[in-house]
C-alpha positions in Angstrom: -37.6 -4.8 23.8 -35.2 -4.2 20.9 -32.5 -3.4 22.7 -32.6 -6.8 24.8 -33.2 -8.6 21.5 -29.8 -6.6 20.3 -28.0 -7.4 23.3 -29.2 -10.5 23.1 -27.8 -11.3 19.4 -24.7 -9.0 19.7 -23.7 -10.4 23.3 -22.0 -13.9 22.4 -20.1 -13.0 19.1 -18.4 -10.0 20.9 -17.3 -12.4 23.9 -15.9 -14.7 21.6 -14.5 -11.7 19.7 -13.0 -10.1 22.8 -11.8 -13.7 24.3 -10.1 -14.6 20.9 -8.5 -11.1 20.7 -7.5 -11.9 24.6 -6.5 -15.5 23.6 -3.5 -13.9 21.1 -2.5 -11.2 23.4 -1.8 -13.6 25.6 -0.1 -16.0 23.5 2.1 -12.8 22.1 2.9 -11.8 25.7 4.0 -15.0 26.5 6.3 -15.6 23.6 8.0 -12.5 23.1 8.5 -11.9 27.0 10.1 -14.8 26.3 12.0 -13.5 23.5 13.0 -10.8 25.7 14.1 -12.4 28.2 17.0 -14.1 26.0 17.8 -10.6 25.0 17.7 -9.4 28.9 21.1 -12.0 29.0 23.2 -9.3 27.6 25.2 -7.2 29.7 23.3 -4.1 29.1 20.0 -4.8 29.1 21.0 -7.0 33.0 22.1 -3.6 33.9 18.9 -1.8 32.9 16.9 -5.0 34.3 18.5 -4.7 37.9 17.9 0.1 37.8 14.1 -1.1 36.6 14.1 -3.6 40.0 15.2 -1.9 42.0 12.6 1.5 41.3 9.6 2.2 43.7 5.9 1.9 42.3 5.7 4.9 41.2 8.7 5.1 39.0 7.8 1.5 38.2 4.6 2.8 37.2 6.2 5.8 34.4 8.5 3.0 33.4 5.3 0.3 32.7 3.6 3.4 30.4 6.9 5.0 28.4 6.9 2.5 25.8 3.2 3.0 25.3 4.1 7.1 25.1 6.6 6.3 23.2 4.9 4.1 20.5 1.8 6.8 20.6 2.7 8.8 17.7 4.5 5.7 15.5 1.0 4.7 15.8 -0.8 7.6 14.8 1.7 8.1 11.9 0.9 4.6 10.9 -3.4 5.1 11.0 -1.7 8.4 8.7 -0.1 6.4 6.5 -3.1 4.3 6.0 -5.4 6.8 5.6 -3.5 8.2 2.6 -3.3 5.5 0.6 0.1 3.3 2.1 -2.1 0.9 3.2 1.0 -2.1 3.5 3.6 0.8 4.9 0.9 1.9 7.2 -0.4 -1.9 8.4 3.0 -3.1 8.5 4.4 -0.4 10.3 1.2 -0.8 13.2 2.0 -4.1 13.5 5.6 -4.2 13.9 5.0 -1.6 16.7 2.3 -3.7 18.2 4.9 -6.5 18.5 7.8 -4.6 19.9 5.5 -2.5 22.4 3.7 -5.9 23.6 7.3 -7.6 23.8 8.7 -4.3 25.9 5.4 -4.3 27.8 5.9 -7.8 29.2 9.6 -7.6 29.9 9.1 -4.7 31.8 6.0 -6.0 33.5 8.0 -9.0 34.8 10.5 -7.1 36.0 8.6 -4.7 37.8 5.8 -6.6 38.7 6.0 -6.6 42.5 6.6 -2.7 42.6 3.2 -2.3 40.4 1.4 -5.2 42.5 2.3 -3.0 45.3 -0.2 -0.5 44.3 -3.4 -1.1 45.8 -5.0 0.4 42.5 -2.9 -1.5 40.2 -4.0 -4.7 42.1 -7.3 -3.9 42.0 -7.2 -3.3 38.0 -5.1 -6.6 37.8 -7.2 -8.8 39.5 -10.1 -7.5 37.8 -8.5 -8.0 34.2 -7.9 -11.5 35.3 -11.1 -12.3 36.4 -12.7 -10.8 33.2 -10.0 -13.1 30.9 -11.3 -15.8 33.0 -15.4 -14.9 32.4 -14.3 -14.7 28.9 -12.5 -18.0 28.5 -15.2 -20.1 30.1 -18.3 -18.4 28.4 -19.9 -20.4 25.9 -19.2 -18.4 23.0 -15.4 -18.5 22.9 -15.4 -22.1 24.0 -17.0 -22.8 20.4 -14.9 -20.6 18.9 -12.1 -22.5 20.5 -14.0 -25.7 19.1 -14.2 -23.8 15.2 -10.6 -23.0 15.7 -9.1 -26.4 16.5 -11.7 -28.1 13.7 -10.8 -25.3 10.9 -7.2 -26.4 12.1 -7.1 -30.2 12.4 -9.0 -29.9 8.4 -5.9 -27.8 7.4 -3.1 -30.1 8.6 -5.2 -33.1 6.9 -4.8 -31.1 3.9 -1.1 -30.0 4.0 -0.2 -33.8 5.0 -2.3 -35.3 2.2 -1.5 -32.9 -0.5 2.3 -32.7 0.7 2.7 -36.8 0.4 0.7 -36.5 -2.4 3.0 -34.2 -4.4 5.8 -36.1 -3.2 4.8 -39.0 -4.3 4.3 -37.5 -7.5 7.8 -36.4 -7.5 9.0 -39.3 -6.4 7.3 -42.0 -8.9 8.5 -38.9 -11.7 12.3 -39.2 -10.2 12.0 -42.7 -10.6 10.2 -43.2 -13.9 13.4 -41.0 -15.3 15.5 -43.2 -13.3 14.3 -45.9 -15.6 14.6 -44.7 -19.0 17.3 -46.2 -21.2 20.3 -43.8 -21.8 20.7 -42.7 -25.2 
């Protein structure tokens, strides 16, 4: 009976938890595959576009999960930095590896996304993440987070557009008073 009643309380904050912390990894895949795929216009990274292309699933596969390998220990020497007191150095550097890992992730996704789709596993797994990102989007408790999100955010552009004229006009009627003085 407790656990239900847990479950119960702890169920819709951690689906709007989990869709919200979907919701930005989706909107930083987007963008910086985006980002990327200005970068891919250069000469060498068309060439290493067309080798990644043109691999089988398998090697597609190794070439999908290097960056994560790669990033692995940046990461744990970051949670390291943290731990011993460089919080900023630490954060900062977990972050800026979060962003170039997710931005290397979705290049290389697009690029080799047939050749993984080809894998009946890899399908499988893909067409089950997208079913749970859509569960999660349409359940009632990230819809009103949504709904909190767009208020708190519709308040805070009423604010910066009413204080912003507001100091400008303050400016502005203090330009002008000066404007009037008398010259001595």
């Amino acid at each position: 009976m407790l656990r239900r009643f847990i479950r119960s309380a702890l169920t819709p904050p951690m689906l709007a938890i989990a869709g919200l912390i979907l919701l930005w990894e989706e909107w930083l895949w987007l963008h910086l595959a985006a980002a990327m795929a200005r970068l891919a216009r250069l000469p060498v990274f068309r060439r290493i576009e067309q080798i990644l292309a043109s691999l089988p699933p398998w090697g597609a596969l190794a070439a999908f999960l290097l960056p994560s390998l790669i990033l692995l220990p940046v990461n744990l020497f970051a949670v390291w930095l943290t731990a011993h007191g460089h919080a900023a150095t630490g954060t900062s550097l977990l972050i800026a590896a979060k962003l170039a890992g997710t931005a290397v992730l979705a290049r290389i996704f697009s690029v080799c996304r047939p050749a993984l789709l080809s894998l009946t596993w890899f399908r499988n797994l893909h067409d089950a993440f997208l079913r749970l990102r859509n569960f999660l989007y349409h359940s009632p408790p990230f819809l009103a987070a949504i709904a909190w999100k767009h208020r708190i955010g519709h308040q805070l552009r009423t604010f910066w557009r009413t204080s912003r004229r507001s100091l400008l006009n303050r400016r502005w009627h203090a330009i002008k008073s000066r404007l009037r003085r008398p010259r001595d």
